[in-house]
C-alpha positions in Angstrom: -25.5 -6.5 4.5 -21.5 -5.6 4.2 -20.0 -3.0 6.7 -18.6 -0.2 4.8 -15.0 -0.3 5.1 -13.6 2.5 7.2 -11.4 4.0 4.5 -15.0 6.0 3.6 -15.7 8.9 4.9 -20.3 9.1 5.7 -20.9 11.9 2.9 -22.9 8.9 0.8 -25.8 7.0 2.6 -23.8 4.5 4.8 -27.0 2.0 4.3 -26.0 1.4 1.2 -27.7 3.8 -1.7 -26.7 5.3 -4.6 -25.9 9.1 -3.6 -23.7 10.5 -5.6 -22.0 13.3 -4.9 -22.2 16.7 -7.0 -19.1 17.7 -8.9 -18.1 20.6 -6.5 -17.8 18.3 -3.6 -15.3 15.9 -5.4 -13.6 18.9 -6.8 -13.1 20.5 -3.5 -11.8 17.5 -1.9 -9.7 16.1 -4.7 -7.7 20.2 -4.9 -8.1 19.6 -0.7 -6.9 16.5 -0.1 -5.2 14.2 -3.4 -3.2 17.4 -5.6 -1.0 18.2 -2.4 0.2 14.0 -2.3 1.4 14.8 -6.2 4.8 14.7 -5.2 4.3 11.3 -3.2 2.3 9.8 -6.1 5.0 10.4 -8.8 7.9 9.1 -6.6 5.5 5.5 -6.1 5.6 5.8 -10.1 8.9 6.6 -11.0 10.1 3.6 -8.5 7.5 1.5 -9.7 7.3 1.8 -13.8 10.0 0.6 -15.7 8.6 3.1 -19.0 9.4 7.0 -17.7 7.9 8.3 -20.6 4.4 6.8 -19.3 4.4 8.5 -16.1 2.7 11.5 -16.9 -0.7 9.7 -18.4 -0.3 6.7 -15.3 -0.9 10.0 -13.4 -3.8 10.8 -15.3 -5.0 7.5 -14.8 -4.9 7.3 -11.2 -6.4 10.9 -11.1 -9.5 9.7 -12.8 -10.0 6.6 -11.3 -9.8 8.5 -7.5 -12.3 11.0 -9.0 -14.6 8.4 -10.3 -14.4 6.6 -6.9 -14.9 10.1 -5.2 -17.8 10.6 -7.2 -19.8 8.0 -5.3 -18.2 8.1 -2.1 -15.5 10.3 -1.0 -12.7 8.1 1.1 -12.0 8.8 4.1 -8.1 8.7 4.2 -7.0 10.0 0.7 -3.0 8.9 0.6 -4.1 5.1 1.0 -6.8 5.7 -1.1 -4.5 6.9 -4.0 -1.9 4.7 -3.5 -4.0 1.5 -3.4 -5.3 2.9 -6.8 -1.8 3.6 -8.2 -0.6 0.1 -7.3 -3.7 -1.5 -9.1 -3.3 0.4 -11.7 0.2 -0.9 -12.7 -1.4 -4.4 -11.5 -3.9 -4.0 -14.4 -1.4 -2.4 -17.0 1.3 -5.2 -16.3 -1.4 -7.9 -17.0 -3.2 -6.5 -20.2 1.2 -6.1 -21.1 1.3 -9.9 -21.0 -1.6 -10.7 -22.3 -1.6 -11.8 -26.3 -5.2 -12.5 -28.0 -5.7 -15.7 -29.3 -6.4 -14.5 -32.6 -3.3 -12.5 -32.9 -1.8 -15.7 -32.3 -3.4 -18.1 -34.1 -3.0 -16.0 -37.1 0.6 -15.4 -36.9 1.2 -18.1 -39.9 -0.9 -15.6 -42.2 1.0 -12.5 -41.5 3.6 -13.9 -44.4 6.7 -12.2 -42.0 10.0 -13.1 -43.0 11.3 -15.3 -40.2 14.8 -14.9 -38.7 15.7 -18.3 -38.7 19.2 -18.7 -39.8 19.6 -20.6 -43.4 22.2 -23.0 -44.4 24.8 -20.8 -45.6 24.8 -19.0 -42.1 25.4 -22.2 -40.7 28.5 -23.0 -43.0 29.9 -19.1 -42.0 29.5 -20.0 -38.2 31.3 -23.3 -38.2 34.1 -21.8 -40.2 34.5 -19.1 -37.7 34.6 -21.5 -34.8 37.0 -23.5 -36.8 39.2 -20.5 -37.5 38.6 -19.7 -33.6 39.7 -22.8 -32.0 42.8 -22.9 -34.5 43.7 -19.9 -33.0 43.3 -20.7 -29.4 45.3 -23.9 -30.1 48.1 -21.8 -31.3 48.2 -19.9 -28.1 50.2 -20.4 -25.5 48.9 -22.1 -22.6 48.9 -18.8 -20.0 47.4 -17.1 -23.1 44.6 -19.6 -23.9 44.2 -19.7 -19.9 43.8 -16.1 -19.4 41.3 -15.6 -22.6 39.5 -18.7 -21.4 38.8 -17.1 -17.8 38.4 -13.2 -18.8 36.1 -13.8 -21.6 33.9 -17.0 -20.8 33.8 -17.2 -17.6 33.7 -13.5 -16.3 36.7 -13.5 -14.2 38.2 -10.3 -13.5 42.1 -9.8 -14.1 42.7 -9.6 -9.8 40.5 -13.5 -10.0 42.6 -14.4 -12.9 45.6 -13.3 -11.5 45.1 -15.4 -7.8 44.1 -18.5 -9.9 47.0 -18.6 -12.1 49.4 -17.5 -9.3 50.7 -14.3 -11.6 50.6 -11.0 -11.3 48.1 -8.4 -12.6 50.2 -6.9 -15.2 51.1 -10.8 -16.0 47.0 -11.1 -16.5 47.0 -8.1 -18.7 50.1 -9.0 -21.1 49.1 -12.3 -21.3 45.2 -11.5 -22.3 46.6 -8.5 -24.8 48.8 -10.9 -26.7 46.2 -13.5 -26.9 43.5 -11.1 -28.2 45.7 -9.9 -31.0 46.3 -13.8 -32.1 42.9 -14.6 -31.9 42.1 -11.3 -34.1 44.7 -11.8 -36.5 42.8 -14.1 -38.8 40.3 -11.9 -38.9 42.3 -9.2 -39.6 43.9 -10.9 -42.4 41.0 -12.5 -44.2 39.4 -8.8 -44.7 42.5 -7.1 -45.3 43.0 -9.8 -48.3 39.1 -8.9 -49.3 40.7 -5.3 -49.5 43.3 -5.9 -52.4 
């Protein structure tokens, strides 16, 4: 026979049967000794939920899942009673999240929804852009192309840039303001031609 763990408290039969408590008891210990850890339990949520507007019903949740539990045995130590039930209830809602039934998926081809998959003429207006792109790095001049290259690919701030290229700050920021308005020129000037 398994020893009942000590987080019960003896109000059931500790051999093992089935008495239930009435639904005074568990309401007297739940307003007792869970509704003044409230405070506790919604700080564990918040920190824990990434969805804020779900907090209110995990609450709920965890509520009725301590009273259910109470309603056969009443723990012994409510705060890690609730919070062990708080923890597997986001266990349980982050796995039924992830899961995707087979059916859903298997059907996917009959749902008839437009894919996003890019068509040829997408693919013509992309490489014309990159073309137009790389014409206009090559016009740049090599501090300018330098600067862009570091700021905008690789994440460099201007103080990094700066200590790289051996210039100054404001040399950084002139250099990457120029460049941006050669780079958008093009742009500028296919649209504004649209325009007439």
């Amino acid at each position: 026979m398994a020893k009942t763990p000590e987080i019960y408290r003896g109000n059931a039969d500790p051999h093992g049967s089935d008495a239930r408590m009435t639904a005074s008891d568990v309401e007297a210990w739940f307003v007792r000794e869970v509704l003044p850890l409230e405070a506790m339990l919604m700080h564990f949520l918040h920190r824990n939920w990434r969805n804020k507007d779900e907090i209110e019903d995990l609450r709920q949740d965890v509520y009725a899942r301590v009273c259910d539990a109470a309603a056969i045995q009443i723990p012994e130590k409510a705060k890690p009673f609730m919070l062990a039930t708080a923890r597997n209830l986001l266990i349980d809602k982050m796995r039924h999240e992830q899961i995707v039934p087979i059916d859903a998926a298997s059907d996917i081809d009959s749902l008839d929804i437009a894919v996003d998959t890019p068509g040829p003429e997408r693919g013509v207006i992309a490489r014309d852009v990159l073309r137009k792109l790389q014409s206009a790095l090559d016009r740049l001049s090599s501090n300018e192309r330098e600067v862009i290259l570091l700021r905008r690919v690789e994440g460099l701030s201007r103080a990094e840039i700066a200590a790289r290229l051996g210039l100054t700050e404001r040399q950084v920021s002139e250099h990457l303001a120029q460049g941006m308005r050669a780079l958008a020129a093009p742009y500028f000037r296919d649209v504004l031609d649209m325009g007439k």
